[in-house]
Backbone as CSV, one residue per row, in Angstrom:
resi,resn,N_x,N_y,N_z,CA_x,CA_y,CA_z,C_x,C_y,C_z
1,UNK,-17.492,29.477,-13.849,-16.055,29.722,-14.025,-15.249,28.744,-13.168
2,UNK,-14.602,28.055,-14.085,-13.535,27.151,-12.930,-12.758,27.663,-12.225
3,UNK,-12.553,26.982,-11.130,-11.498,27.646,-9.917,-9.893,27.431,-10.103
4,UNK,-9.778,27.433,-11.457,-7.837,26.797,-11.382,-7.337,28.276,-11.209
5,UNK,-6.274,27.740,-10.352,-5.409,28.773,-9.914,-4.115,29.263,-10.723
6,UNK,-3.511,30.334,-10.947,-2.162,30.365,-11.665,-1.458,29.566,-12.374
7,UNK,-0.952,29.197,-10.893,0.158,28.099,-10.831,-0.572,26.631,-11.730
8,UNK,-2.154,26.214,-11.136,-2.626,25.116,-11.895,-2.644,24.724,-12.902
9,UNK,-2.955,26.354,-13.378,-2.843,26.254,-15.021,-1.388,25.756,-15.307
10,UNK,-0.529,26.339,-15.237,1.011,26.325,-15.555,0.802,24.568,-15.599
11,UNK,1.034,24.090,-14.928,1.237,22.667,-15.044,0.435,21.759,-15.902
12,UNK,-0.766,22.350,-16.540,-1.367,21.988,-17.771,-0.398,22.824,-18.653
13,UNK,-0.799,23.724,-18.754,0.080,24.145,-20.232,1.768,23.549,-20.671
14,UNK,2.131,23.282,-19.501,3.346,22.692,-19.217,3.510,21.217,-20.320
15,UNK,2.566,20.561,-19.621,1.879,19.220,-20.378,1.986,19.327,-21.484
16,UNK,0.982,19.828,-21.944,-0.271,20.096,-22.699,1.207,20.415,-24.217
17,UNK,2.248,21.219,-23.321,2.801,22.231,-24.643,2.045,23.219,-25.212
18,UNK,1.637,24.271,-24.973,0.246,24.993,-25.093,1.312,26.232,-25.258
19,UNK,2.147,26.306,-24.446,2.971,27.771,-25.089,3.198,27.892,-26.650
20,UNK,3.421,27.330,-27.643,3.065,27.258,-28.662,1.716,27.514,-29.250
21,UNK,0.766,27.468,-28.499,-0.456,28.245,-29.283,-1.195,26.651,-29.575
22,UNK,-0.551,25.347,-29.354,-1.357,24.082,-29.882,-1.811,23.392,-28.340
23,UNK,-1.918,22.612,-28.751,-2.830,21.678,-27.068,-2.190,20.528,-27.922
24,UNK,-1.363,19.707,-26.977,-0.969,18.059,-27.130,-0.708,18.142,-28.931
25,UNK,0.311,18.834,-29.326,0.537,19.050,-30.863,0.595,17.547,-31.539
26,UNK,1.751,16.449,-30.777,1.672,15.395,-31.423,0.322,14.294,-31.969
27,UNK,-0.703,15.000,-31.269,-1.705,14.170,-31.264,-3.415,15.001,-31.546
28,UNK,-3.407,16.180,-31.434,-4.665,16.406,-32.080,-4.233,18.129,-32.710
29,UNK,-4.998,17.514,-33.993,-5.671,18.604,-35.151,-6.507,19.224,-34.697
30,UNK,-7.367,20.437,-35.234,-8.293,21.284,-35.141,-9.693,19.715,-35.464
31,UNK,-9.797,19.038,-36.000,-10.582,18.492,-36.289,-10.559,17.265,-34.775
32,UNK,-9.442,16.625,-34.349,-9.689,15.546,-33.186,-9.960,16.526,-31.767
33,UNK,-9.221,17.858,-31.902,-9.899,18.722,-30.761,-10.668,19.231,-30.736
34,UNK,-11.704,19.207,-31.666,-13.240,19.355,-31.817,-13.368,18.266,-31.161
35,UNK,-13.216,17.210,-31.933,-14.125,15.757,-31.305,-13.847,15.353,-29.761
36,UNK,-12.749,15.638,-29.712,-12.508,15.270,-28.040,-13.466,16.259,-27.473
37,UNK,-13.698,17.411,-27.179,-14.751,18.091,-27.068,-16.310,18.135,-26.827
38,UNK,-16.261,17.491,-28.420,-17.647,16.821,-28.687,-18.311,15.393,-27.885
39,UNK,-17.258,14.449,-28.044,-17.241,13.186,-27.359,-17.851,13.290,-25.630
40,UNK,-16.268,14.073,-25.459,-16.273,13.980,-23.682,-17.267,14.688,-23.430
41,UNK,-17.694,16.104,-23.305,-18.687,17.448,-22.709,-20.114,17.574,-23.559
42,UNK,-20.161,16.987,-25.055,-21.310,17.751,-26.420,-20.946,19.244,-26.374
43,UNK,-19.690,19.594,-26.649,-19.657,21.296,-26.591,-18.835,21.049,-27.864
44,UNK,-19.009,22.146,-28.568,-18.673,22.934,-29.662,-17.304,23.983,-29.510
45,UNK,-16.346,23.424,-28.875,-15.015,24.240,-28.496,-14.796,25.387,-29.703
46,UNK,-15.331,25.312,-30.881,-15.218,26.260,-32.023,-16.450,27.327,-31.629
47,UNK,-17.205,27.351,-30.547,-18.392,28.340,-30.572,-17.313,29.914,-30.314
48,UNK,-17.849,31.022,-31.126,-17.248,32.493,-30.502,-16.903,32.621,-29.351
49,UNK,-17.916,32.220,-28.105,-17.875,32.691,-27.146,-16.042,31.993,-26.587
50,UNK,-15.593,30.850,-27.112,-14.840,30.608,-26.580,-13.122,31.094,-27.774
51,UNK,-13.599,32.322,-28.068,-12.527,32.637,-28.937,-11.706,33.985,-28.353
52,UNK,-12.185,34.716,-27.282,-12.276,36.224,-27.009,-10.714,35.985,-26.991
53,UNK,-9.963,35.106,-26.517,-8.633,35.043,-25.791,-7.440,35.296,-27.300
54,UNK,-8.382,34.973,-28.288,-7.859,34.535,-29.292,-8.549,32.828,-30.309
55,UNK,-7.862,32.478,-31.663,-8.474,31.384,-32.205,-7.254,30.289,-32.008
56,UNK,-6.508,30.132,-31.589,-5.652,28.820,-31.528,-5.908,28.110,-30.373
57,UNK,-6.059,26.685,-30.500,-6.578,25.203,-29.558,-6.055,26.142,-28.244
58,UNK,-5.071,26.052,-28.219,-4.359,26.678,-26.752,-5.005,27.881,-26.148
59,UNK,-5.526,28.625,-26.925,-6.196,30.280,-26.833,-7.706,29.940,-26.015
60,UNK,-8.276,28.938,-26.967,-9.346,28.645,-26.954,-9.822,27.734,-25.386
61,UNK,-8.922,26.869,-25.139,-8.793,25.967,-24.156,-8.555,27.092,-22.685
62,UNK,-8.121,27.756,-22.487,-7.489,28.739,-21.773,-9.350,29.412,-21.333
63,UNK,-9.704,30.032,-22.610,-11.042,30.597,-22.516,-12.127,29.594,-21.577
64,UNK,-11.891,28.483,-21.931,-13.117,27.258,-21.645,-12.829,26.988,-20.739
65,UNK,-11.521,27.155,-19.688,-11.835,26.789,-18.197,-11.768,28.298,-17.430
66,UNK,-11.601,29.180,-18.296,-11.964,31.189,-17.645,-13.635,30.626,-17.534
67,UNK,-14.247,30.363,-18.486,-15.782,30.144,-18.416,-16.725,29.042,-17.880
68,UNK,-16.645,27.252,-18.194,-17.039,26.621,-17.539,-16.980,26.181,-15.839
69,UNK,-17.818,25.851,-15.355,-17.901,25.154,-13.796,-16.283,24.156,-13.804
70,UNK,-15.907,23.843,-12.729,-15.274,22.906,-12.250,-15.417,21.245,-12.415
71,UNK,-16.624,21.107,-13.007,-16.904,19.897,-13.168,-16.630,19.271,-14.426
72,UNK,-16.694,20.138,-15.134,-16.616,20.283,-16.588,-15.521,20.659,-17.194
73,UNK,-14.555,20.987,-16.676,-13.989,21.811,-17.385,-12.558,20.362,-16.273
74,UNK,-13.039,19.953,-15.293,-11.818,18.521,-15.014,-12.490,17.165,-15.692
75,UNK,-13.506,17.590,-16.432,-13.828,15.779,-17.760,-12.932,16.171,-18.528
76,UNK,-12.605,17.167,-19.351,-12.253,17.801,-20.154,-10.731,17.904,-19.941
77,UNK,-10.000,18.415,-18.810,-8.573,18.330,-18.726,-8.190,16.495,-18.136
78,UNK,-8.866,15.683,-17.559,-8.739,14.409,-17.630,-8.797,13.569,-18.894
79,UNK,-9.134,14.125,-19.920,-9.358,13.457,-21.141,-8.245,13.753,-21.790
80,UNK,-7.458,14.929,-21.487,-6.710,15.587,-22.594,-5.389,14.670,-22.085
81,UNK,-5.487,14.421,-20.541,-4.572,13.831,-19.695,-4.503,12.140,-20.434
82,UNK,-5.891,11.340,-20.646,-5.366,10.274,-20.956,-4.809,10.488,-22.168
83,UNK,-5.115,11.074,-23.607,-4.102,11.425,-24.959,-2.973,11.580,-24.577
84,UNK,-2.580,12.202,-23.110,-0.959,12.655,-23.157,-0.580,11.596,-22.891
85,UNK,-1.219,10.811,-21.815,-0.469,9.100,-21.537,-0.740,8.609,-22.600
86,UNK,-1.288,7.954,-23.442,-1.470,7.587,-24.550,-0.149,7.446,-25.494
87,UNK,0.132,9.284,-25.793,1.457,9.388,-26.270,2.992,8.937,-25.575
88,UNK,2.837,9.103,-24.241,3.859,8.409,-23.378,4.161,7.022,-23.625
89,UNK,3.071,6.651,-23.637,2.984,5.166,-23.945,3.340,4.639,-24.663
90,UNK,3.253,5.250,-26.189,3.682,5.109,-27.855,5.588,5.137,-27.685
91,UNK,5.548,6.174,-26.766,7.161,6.553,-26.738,7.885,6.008,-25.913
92,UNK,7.513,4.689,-24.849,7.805,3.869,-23.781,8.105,5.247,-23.428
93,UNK,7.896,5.815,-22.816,8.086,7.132,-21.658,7.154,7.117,-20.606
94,UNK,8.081,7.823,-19.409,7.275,7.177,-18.277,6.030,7.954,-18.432
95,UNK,5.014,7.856,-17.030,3.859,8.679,-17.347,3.551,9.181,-16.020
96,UNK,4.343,8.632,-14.863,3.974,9.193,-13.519,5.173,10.209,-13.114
97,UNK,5.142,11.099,-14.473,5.769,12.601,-14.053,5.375,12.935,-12.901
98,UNK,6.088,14.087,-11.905,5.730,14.732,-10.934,4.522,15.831,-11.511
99,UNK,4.785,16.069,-12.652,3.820,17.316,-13.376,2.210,16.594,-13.521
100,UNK,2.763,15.001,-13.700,1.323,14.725,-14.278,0.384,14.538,-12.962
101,UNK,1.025,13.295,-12.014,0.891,13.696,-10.306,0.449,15.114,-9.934
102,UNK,0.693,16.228,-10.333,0.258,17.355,-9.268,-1.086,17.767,-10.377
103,UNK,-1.627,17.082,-11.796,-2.161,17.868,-12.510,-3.077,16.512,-12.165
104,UNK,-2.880,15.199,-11.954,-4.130,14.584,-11.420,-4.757,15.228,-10.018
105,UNK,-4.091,15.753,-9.251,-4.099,16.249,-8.252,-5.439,17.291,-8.154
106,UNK,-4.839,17.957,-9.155,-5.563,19.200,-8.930,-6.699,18.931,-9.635
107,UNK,-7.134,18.056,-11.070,-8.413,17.485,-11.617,-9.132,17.093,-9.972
108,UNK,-8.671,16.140,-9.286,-9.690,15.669,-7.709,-10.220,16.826,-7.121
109,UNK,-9.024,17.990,-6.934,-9.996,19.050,-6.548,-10.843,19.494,-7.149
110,UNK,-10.587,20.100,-8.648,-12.344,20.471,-9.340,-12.999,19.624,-8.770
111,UNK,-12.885,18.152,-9.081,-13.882,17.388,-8.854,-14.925,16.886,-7.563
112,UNK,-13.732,17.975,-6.383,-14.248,18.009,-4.866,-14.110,16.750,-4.380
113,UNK,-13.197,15.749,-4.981,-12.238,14.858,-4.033,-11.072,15.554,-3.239
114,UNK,-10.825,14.766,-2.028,-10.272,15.112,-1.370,-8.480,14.474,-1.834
115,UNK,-7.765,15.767,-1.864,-6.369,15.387,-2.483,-5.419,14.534,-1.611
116,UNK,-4.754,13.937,-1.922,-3.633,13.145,-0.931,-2.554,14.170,-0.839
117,UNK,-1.954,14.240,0.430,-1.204,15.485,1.163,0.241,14.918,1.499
118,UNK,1.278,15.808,0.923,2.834,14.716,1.904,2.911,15.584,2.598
119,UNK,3.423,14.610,3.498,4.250,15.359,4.846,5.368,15.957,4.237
120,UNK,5.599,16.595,5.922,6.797,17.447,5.336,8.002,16.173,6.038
121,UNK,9.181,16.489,5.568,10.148,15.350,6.107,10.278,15.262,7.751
122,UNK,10.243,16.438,8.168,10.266,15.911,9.989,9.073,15.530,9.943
123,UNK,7.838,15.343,10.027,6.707,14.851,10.201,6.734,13.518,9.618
124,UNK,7.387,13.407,9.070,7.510,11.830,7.513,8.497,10.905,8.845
125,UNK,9.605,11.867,9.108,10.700,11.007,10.103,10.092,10.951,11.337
126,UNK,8.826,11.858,12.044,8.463,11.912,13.207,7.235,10.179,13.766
127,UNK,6.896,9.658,12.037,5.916,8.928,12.506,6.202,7.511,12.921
128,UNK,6.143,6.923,13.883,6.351,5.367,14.605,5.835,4.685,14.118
129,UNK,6.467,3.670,13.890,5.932,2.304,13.539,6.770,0.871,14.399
130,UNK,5.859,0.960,14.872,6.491,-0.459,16.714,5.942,-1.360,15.926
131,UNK,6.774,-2.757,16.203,6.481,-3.835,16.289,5.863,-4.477,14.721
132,UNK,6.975,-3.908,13.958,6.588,-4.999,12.783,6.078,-5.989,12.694
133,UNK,5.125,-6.193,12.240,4.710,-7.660,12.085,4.909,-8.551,10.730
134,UNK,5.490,-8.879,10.431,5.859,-9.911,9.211,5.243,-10.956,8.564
135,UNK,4.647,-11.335,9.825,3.464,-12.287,9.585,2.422,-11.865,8.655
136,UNK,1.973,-10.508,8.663,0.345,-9.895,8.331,0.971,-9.602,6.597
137,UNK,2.524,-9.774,6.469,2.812,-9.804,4.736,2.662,-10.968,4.037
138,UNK,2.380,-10.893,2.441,1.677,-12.089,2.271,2.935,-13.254,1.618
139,UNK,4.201,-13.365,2.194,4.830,-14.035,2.007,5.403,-15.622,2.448
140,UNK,6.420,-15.957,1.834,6.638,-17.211,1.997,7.240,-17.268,3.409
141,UNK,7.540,-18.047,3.992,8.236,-18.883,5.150,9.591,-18.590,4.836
142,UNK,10.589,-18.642,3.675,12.138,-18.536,3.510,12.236,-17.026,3.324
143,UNK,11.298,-16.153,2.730,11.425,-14.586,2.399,11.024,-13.804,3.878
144,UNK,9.788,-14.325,4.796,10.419,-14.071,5.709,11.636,-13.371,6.803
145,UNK,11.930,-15.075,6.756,13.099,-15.006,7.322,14.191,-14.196,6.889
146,UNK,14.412,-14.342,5.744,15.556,-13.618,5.252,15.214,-11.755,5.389
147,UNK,14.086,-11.967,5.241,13.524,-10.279,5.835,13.617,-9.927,6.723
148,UNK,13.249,-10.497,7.880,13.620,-10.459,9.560,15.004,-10.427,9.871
149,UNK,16.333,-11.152,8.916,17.518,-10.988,9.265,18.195,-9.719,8.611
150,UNK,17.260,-9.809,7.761,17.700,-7.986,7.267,17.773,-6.547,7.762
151,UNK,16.534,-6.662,8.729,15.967,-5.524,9.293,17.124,-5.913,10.980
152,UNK,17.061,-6.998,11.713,18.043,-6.565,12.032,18.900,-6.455,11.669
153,UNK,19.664,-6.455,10.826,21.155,-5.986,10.143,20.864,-4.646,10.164
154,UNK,19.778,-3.974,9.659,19.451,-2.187,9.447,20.080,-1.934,10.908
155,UNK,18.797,-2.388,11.580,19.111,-1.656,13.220,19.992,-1.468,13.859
156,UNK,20.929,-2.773,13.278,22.598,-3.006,13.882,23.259,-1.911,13.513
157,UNK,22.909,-1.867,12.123,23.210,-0.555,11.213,23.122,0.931,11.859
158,UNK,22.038,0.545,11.708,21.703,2.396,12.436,22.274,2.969,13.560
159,UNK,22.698,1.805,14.449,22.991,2.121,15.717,24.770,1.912,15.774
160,UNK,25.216,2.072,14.341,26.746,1.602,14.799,27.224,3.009,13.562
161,UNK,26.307,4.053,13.366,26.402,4.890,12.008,26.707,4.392,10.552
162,UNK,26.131,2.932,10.705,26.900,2.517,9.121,25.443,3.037,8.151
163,UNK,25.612,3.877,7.522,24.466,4.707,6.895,24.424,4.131,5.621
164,UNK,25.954,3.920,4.697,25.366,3.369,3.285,24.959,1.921,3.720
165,UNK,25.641,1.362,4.696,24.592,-0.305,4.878,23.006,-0.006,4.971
166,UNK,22.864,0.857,5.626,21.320,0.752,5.808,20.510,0.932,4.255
167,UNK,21.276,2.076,3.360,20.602,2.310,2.246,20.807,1.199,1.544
168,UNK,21.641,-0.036,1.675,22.035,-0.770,0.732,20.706,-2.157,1.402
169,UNK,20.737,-1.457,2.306,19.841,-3.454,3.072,18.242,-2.578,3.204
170,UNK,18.001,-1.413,3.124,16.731,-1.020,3.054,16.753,-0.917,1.569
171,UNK,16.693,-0.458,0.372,16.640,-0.723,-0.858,16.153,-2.190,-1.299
172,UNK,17.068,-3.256,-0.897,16.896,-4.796,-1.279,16.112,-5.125,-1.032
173,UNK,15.307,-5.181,0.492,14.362,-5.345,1.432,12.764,-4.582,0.475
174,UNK,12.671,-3.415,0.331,12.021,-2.754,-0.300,11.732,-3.184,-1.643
175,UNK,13.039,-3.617,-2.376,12.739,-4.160,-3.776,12.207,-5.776,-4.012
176,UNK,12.492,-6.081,-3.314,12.531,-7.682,-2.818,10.701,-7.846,-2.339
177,UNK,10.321,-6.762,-1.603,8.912,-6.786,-1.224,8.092,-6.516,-2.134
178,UNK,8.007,-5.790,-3.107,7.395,-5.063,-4.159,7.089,-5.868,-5.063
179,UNK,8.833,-6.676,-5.515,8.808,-7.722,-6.521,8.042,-8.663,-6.172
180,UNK,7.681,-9.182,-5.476,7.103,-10.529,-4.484,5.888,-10.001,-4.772
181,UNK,5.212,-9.181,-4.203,3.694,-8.474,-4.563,3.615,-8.421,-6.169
182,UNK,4.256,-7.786,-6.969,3.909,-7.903,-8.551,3.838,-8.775,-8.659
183,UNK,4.464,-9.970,-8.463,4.698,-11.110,-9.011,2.993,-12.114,-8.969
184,UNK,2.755,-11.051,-7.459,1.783,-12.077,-7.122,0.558,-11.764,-7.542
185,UNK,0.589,-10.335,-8.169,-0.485,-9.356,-9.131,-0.113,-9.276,-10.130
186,UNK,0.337,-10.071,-11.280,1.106,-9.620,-12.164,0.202,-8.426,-13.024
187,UNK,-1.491,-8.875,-13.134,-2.560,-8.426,-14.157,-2.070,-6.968,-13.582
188,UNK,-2.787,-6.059,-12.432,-2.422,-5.082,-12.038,-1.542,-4.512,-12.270
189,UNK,-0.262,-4.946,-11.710,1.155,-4.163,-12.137,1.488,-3.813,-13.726
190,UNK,0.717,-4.873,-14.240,1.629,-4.913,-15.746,0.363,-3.830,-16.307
191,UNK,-0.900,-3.625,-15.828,-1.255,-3.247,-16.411,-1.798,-1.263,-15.994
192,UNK,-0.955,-1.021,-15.404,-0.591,0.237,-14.797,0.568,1.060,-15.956
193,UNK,-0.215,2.547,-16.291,0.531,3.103,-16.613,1.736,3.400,-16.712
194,UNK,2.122,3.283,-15.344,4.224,3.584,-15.041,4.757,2.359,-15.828
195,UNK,4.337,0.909,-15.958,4.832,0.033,-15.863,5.888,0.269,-17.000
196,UNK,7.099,-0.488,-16.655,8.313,0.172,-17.546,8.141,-0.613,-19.487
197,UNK,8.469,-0.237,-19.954,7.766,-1.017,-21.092,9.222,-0.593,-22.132
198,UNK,9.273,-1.788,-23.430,10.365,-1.700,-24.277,9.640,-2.300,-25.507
199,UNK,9.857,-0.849,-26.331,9.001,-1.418,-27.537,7.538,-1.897,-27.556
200,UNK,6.956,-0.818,-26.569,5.540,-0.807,-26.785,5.093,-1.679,-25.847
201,UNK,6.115,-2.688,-25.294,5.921,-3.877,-24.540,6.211,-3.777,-23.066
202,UNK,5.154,-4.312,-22.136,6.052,-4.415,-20.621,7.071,-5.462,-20.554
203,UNK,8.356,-4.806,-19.297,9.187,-5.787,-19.555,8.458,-6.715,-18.564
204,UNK,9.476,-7.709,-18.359,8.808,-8.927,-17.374,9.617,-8.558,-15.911
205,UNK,8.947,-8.663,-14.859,8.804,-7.829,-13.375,9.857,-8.133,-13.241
206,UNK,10.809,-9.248,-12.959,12.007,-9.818,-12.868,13.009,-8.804,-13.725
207,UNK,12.234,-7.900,-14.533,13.621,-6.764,-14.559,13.490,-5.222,-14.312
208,UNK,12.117,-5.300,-13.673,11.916,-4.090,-13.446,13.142,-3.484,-12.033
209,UNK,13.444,-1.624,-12.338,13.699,-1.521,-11.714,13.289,-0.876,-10.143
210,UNK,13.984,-0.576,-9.263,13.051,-0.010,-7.920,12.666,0.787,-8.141
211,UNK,12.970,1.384,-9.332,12.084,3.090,-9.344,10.478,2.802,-10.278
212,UNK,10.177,1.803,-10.940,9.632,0.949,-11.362,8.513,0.489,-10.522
213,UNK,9.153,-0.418,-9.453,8.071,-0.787,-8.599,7.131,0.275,-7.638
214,UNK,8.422,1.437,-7.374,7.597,2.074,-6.839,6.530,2.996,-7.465
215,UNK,6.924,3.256,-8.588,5.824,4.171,-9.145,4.249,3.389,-9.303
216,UNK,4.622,2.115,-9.760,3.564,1.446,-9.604,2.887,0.851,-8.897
217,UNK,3.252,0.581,-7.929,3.116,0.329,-6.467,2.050,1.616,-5.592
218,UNK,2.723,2.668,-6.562,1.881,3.733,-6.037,0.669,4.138,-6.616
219,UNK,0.863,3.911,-8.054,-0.204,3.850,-9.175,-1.964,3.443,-8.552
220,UNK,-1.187,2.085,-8.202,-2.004,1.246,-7.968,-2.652,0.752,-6.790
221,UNK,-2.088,1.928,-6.138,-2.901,2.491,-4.466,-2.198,1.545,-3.608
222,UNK,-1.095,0.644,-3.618,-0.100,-0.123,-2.693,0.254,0.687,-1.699
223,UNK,1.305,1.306,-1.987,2.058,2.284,-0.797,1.448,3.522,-1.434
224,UNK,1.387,4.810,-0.109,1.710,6.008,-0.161,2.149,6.877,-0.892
225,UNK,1.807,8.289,-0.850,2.704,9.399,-1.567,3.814,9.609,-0.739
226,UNK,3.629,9.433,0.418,4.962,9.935,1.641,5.867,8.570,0.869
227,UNK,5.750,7.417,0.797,6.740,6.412,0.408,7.210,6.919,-0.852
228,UNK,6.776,6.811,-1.932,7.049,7.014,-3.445,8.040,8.922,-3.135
229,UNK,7.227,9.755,-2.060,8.349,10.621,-2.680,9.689,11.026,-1.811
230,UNK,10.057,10.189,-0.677,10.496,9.957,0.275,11.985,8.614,-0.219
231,UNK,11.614,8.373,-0.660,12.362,6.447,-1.712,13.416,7.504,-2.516
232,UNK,13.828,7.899,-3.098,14.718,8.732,-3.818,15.998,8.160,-4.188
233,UNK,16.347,7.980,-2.444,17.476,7.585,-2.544,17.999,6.068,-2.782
234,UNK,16.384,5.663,-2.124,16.707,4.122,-2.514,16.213,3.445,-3.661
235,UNK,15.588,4.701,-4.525,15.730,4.386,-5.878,16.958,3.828,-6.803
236,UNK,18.164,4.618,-6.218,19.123,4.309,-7.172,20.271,3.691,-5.943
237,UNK,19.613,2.581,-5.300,20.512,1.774,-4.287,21.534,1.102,-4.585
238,UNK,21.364,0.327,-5.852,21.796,-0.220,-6.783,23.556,0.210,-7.306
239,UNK,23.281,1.557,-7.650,23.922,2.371,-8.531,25.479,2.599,-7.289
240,UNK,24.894,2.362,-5.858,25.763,3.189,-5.421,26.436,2.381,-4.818
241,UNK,26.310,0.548,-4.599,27.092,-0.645,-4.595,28.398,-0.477,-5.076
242,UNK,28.372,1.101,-6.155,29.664,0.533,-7.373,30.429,1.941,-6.946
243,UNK,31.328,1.913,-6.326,32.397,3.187,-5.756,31.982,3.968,-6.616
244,UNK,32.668,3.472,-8.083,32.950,4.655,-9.155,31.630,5.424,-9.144
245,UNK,30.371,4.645,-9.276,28.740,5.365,-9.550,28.892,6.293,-8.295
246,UNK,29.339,5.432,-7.356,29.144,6.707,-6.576,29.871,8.320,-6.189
247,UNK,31.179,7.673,-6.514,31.954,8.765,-6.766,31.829,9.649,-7.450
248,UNK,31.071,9.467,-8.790,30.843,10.279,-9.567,29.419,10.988,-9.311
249,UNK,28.340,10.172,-8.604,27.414,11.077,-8.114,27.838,11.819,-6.792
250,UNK,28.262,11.913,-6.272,29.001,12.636,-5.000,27.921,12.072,-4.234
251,UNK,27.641,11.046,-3.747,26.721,10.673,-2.888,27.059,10.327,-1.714
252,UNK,26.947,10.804,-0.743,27.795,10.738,0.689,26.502,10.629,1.912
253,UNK,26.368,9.238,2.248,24.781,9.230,3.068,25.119,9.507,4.525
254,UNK,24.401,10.363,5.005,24.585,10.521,6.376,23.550,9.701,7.320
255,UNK,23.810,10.095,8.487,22.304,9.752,9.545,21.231,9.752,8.734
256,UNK,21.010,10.999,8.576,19.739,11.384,8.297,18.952,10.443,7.168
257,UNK,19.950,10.393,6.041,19.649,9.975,4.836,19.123,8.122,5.462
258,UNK,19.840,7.919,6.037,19.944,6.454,6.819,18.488,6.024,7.594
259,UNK,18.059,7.106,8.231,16.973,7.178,8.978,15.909,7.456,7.985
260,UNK,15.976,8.270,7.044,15.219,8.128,5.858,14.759,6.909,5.660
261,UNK,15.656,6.430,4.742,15.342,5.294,4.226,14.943,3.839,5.074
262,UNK,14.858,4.195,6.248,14.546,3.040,7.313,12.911,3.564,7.226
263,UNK,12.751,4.591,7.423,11.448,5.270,7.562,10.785,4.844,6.517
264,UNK,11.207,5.280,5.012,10.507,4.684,3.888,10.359,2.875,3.775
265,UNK,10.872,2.483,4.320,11.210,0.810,4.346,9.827,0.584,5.236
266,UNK,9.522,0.903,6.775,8.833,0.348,7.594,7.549,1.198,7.184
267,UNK,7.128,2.028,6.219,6.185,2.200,6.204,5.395,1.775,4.483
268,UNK,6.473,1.378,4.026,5.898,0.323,2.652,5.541,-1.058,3.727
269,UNK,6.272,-1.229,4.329,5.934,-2.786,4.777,4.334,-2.244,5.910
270,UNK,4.366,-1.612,6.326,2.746,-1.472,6.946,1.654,-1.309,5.594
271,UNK,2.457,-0.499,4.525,1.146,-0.422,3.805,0.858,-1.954,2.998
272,UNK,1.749,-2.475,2.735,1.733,-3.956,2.477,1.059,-4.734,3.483
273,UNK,1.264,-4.546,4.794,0.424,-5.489,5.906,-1.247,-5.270,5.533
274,UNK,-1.425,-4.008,5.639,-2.485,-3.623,5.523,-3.325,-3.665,3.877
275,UNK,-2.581,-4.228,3.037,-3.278,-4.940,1.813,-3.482,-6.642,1.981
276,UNK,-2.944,-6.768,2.699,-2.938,-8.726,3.065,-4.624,-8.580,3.804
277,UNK,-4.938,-7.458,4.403,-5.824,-7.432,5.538,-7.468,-7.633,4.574
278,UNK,-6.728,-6.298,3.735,-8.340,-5.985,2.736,-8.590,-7.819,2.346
């Protein structure tokens, strides 16, 4: 009997669309959810034993992780997971939902990998990082520099309360680093799920946006979960250059938000040092 919990389930069925009584409706029949079945496990998802709950894909699916091991029963919800990206994909829609994130999540645990954990935000704001090193990033001589005059501008920042400067010069800094790394991976980036895509197609990195880099960035084991879910605000850094955008989002950055985003800044750039290293 697999160990999914309540709540675990919920975030498959969520997916899945399973409240309807179907599993992934846009994409499999009674006949391809046999075969996915058949393919991934050699099980017979049509056997009785897996009908007690009821006979619809959804009924049935429900039964098969009440009954199989943990091992088996996350081949089986990982498979159903790549069809759903699959369909994301068809629909340029993103694919690094928070739903799909907590439902890869919980597949590592069946699987008795060990899950990646966020901090909580004082613990996220509590952790130090001395003495940047700039050098250990794998950049040019002019990006650099212009990076080093940035970060002090933050600090100047931080220490004089100018809070939207900091979100505006940690954002750039952040996007500016990311872009520079895709650029310099293009195979990887482009070929990562999140990657933003138009018409079936990725766009070209030069227009991706920061919310963009970071998902993939994260995808692709670059930065952190504390970075990717911590960035929020300097996701839409951009947006808030423009009074009116901001006026109309009521976005009003304080300290805190300021210190945030300094926090998310110096700890993409360590996890970046520490890919120059590998």
């Amino acid at each position: 009997m697999a160990g999914l919990r309540s709540i675990e389930k919920k975030y498959f069925e969520d997916l899945f669309s399973m409240q309807t009584g179907y599993v992934l409706p846009d994409s499999l029949t009674n006949s391809a959810f046999s075969e996915l079945f058949r393919d991934c496990i050699n099980i017979d998802i049509y056997q009785n034993k897996y009908s007690f709950n009821g006979d619809s894909k959804a009924k049935r699916l429900r039964a098969f992780w009440e009954i199989e091991p943990d091992n088996v029963v996350a081949k089986v919800l990982d498979e159903l997971l790549e069809v759903w990206k699959f369909e994301q994909n068809k629909k340029s829609k993103a694919v690094e939902t928070s739903t799909y994130i907590q439902c890869k999540n919980i597949i590592d645990r069946l699987n008795g990998k060990k899950v990646e954990k966020e901090l909580k935000e004082e613990d996220f704001l509590s952790k130090e990082f001395k003495n940047l090193d700039l050098s250990l990033l794998n950049i040019d001589i002019q990006l650099e520099s212009v990076i080093k005059q940035r970060i002090d501008e933050i600090q100047k920042s931080l220490k004089s309360g100018a809070s939207l400067a900091v979100i505006f010069l940690c954002g750039s800094v952040l996007e500016g680093l990311l872009q520079d790394k895709a650029l310099k991976t293009p195979k990887e980036f482009n070929s990562a799920n999140a990657s933003p895509k138009k018409d079936g197609k990725v766009l070209p990195i030069n227009e991706w946006s920061l919310n963009a880099l970071i998902d993939v960035a994260y995808e692709v084991k670059i930065i952190e979960l504390d970075i990717k879910k911590y960035s929020h605000v300097l996701k839409e850094f951009r947006n808030y250059i423009h009074p009116r955008e901001q006026a109309t989002s009521k976005f009003n950055p304080n300290e805190r938000t300021a210190k945030i985003s300094w926090a998310v800044l110096q700890a993409a750039i360590v996890n970046l040092s520490i890919q120059k290293k590998q």
